[in-house]
N, C-alpha and C positions, 0 to 999 in steps of 0.2 A: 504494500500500500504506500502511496505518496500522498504526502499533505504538504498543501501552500498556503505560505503565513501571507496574509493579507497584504504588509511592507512587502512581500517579496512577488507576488499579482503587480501590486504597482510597478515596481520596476521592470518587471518582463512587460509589462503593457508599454510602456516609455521606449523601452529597448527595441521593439515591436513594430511600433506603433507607425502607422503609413503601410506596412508591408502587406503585400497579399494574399501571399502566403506564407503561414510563418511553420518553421521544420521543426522534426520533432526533436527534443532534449535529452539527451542521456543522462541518468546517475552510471556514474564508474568510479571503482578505484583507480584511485592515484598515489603514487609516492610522492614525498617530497623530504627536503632536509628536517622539518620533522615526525616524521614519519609517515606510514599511509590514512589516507582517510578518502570521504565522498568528493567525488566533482561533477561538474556538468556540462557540458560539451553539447554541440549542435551532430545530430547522426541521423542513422537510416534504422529504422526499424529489422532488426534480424531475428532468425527463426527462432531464437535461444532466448526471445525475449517475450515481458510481459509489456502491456501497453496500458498505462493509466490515463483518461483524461480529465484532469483536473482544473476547473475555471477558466477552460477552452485551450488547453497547453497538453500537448498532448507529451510525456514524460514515457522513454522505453528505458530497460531495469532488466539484465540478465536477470535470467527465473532464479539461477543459482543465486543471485545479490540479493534478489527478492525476499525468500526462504530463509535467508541467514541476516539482513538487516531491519527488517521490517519493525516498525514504520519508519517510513523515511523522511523527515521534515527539511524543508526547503525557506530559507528566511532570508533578506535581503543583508546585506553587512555593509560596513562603512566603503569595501572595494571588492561590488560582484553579491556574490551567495557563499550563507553558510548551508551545510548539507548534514546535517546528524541522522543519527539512528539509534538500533540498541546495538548496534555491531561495537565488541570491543576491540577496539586498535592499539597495540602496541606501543609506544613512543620512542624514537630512532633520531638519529640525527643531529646537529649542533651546525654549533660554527666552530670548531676544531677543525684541526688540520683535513679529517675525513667529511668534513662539513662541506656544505654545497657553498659557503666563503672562502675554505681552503687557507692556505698559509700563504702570503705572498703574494 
């Protein structure tokens, strides 16, 4: 299941807004310097996936993401979207030399 926080409706309507038509949204894991978590990306609906549409956004979600994160809330943040769930994530990462700053 996906939920959209209303801050986060507005801003995909703005981001949106004039277009014709607007494609659909993925939730994916992502890595980053601190570890992995949710993101959201513009994609194509694939076989492996489930299709949520919610406040006329239509959101695809590998079934395996589905099954292991659910629910999935969606809320706008001060740069983009934040993406939570009940999925526990790990935390990885710094700004140490094996950090995505690196040394130098």
């Amino acid at each position: 299941m996906v939920e959209l926080t209303p801050d986060a409706k507005a801003q995909l309507d703005k981001h949106f807004e004039g277009q014709e038509s607007i494609p659909s949204i993925r939730v994916y894991m992502a890595s980053s310097c601190s570890g992995p978590g949710l993101a959201l990306g513009l994609d194509e609906k694939q076989e492996t996936d489930d299709v949520f549409d919610v406040e006329g956004y239509s959101f695809v979600v590998d079934k395996s993401l589905v099954i292991a994160a659910s629910p999935i809330t969606i809320d706008a943040a001060q740069y983009g979207f934040s993406v939570s769930s009940n999925l526990e994530m790990t935390a990885g990462g710094g700004a140490g030399c094996s950090g995505c700053s690196g040394c130098g």
